[in-house]
C-alpha positions, 0 to 999 in steps of 0.5 A, spaced: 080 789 544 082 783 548 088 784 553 092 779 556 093 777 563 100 782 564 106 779 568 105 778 575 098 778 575 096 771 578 098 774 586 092 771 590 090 772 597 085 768 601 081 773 606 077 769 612 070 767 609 074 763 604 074 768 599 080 768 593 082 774 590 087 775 585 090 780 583 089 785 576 096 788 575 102 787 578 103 788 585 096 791 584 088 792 586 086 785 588 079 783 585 075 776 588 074 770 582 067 771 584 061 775 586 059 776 594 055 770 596 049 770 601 052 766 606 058 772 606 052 778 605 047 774 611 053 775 616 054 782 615 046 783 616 046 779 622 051 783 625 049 790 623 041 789 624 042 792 616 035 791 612 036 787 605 030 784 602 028 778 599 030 776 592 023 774 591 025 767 588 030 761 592 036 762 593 042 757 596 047 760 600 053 760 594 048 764 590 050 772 588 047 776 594 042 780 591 038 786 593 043 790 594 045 797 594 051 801 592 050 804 599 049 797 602 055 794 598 059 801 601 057 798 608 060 791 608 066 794 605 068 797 611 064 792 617 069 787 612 075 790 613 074 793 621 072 786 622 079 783 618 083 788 621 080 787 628 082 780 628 089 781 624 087 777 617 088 783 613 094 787 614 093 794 616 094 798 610 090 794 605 082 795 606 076 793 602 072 796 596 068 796 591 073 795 583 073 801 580 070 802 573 078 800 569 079 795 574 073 791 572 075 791 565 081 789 566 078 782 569 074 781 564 079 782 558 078 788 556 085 793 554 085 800 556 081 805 553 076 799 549 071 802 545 064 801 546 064 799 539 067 792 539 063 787 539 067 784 544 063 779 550 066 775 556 065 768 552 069 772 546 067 776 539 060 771 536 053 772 538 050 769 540 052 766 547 055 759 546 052 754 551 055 754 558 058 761 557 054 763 563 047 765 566 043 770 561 036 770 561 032 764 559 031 766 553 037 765 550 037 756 552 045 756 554 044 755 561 039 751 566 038 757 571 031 761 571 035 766 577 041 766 579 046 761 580 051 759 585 057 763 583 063 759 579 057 755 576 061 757 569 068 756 567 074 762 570 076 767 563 083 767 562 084 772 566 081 768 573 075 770 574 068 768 574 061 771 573 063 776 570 058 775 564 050 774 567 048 773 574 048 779 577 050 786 575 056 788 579 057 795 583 063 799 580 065 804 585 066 809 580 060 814 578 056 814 571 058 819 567 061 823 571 055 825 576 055 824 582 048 821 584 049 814 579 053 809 580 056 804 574 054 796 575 057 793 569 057 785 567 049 785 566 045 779 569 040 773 569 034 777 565 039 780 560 039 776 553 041 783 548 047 783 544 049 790 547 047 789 554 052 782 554 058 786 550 064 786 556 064 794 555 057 795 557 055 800 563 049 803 566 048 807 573 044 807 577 042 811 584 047 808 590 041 808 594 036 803 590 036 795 590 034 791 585 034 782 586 040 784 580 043 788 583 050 784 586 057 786 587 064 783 588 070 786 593 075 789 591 082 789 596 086 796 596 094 795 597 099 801 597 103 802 591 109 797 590 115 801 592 119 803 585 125 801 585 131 806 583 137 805 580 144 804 584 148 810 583 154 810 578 161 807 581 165 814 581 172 814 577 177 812 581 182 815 584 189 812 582 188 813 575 184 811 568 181 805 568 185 800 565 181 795 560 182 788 558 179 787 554 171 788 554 172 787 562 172 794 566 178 791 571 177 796 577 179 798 584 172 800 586 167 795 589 160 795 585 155 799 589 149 794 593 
């Protein structure tokens, strides 16, 4: 079952790599329109000394980066968000991570506590895949693509976002039922062409240590809750005697609270 976008839920932000985000509830977790690019990769590893293999095929600087692991993806969360806090791009209560597993459906379009029996796709409900809808394996023809592709090379969803179908699977923050030592990656990749391997609700897990060149992911911005607002107290009778009515208007000495 498909949501729709709720009220307030086009907040953006841009962070210093020029990269948008947007937020998936009012006042909430903010997710990035597009998966982490090589360039944004390239200088967290040139910086760190970290290791990261190569994909095995050419990619440009606006491909998905690729070739990361959980644990990698984890890092650059944290270089990211000491780097913006360091610099005073990113105010310091937010910080980066990966999007958990309901933050994820979200953005792809799906209500909460979708069944993994609806047949339900990023393009919509029919199979197969129309033409453009995104970056699957060659074998479905509906892109021009053999890897990957730069990111927001297929139109946004409804919801804002890109790539959420095809390119490179994304690491979630969540863990794959409920064990400790997998994690979730959801949205599928440039090699997958079955019907139930590119429904929106699918998930796999994987150990947060292993790389594969289908392997990617996309940031997530954690913000503090939105202050809940409270009513303003009742006015207290007043002190000379019974409100005097004129009609449907209360006619009153007392000074509406603020």
């Amino acid at each position: 079952m498909a949501a729709t976008p709720p009220a307030g839920a086009q907040e953006t932000h841009t962070n210093s790599s020029g990269q948008l985000f947007r937020a998936v509830s009012e006042g909430g977790t903010l997710l990035a329109v597009h998966e982490t690019r090589v360039k944004d990769y390239a200088a967290f590893v040139k910086e760190t000394q970290r290791t990261w293999p190569k994909a095995g095929f050419t990619q440009g600087p606006d491909h998905p980066a690729v070739n990361v692991s959980w644990e990698d993806a984890k890092a650059f969360t944290r270089w990211l968000t000491d780097k913006e806090h360091a610099a005073g791009t990113l105010p310091a209560n937010w910080s980066y991570r990966l999007p958990k597993d309901e933050e994820w459906s979200l953005a792809v379009g799906l209500a909460p506590g979708s069944s993994m029996t609806e047949e339900v796709y990023p393009w919509g409900t029919g199979w197969p895949p129309p033409p453009q809808s995104g970056n699957y394996s060659p074998d479905l023809q509906v892109d021009k693509f053999a890897q990957t592709s730069p990111v927001g090379s297929f139109a946004a969803n409804p919801q804002g976002f890109f790539d959420l179908g095809g390119n490179a699977w994304e690491w979630c923050e969540d863990t794959f039922n409920n064990s400790p030592d997998y994690r979730i990656l959801r949205g599928a990749s440039w090699r997958m062409k079955g019907p139930v391997d590119l429904m929106s609700n699918n998930r796999i897990g994987n150990i947060p240590s292993i790389r594969l060149p289908v392997y990617g992911f996309r940031l997530a911005i954690e913000r503090p809750a939105p202050a809940v607002k409270t009513p303003a107290p009742e006015s207290a009778p007043p002190k000379d005697g019974p409100v005097k009515k004129i009609g449907n208007t209360r006619q009153s000495k007392e000074t509406t609270p603020p």
